[in-house]
C-alpha positions in Angstrom: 43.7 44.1 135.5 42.5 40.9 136.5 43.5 41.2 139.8 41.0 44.0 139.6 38.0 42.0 138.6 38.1 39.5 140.5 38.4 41.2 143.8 35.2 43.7 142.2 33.6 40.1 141.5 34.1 38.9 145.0 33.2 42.0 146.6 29.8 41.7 144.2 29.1 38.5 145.4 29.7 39.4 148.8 26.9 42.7 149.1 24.7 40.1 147.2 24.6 37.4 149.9 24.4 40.1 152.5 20.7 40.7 152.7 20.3 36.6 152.8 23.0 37.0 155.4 20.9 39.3 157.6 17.9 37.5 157.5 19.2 34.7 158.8 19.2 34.1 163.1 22.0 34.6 165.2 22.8 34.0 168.5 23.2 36.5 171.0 23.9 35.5 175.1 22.1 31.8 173.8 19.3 33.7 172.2 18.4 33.6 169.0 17.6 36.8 166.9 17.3 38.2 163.8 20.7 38.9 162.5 19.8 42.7 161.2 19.4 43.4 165.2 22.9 42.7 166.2 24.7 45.5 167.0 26.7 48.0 164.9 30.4 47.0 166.7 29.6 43.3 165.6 30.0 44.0 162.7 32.3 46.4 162.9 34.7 44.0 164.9 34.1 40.8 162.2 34.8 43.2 159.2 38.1 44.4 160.8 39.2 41.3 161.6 38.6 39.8 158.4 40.8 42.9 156.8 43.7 42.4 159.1 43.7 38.4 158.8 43.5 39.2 154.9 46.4 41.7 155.5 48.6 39.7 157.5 47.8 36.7 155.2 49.4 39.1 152.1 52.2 40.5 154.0 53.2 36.7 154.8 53.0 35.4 151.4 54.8 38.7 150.0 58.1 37.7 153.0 57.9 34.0 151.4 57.7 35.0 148.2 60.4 37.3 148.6 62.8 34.7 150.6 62.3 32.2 147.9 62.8 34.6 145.2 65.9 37.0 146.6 67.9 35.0 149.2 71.2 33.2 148.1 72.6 32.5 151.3 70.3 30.5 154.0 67.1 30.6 151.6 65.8 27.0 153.2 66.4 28.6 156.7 64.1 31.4 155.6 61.6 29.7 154.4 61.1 27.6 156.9 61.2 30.5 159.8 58.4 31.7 157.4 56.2 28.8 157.2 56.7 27.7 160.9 56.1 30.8 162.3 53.8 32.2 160.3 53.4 36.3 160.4 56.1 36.4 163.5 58.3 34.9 160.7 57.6 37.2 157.9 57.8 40.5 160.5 61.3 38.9 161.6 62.1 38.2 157.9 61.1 41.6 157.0 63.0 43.7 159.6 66.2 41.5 159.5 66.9 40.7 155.5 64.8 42.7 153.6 64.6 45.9 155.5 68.3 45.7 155.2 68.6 44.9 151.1 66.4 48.0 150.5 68.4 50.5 152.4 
């Protein structure tokens, strides 16, 4: 549940800076402009890549978490493929130990 609020609080906070946000200038081929005339796939693009940074950021900690937690044999290995190699780690992590613990 408090998972829960704070993501509502954040996500509060964030529509209440927006209209500050837009009225702000932004540059656009070196000129500057107000930021409400950007165009629609701006946004679009910075929103999804925010969401799939914030995805692959989750999925990474969940593989660590889950290496640290769950692996007996070759748990410093793990982790450290993890850490090192960031989300290649955790997908490898995933498809090679954990993957294979579920089935």
């Amino acid at each position: 549940m408090k998972f829960l609020e704070k993501l509502l609080t954040m996500f509060t906070f964030l529509f209440m800076s927006a209209p500050s946000a837009l009225a702000a200038t932004c540059t656009l081929n070196g000129k500057e402009i107000p930021c409400d005339q950007m165009p629609g796939w701006f946004w679009a693009v910075s929103i999804g890549m925010t969401l799939l940074g914030l995805f692959c950021f989750i999925f990474w900690l969940r593989m660590l978490l889950d290496a640290i937690r769950n692996q007996t044999k070759d748990k410093t290995m793990w982790v450290l493929i993890i850490i090192f190699l960031n989300v290649l780690g955790a997908v490898i992590y995933y498809f090679s130990e954990k993957k294979k613990r579920n089935t």
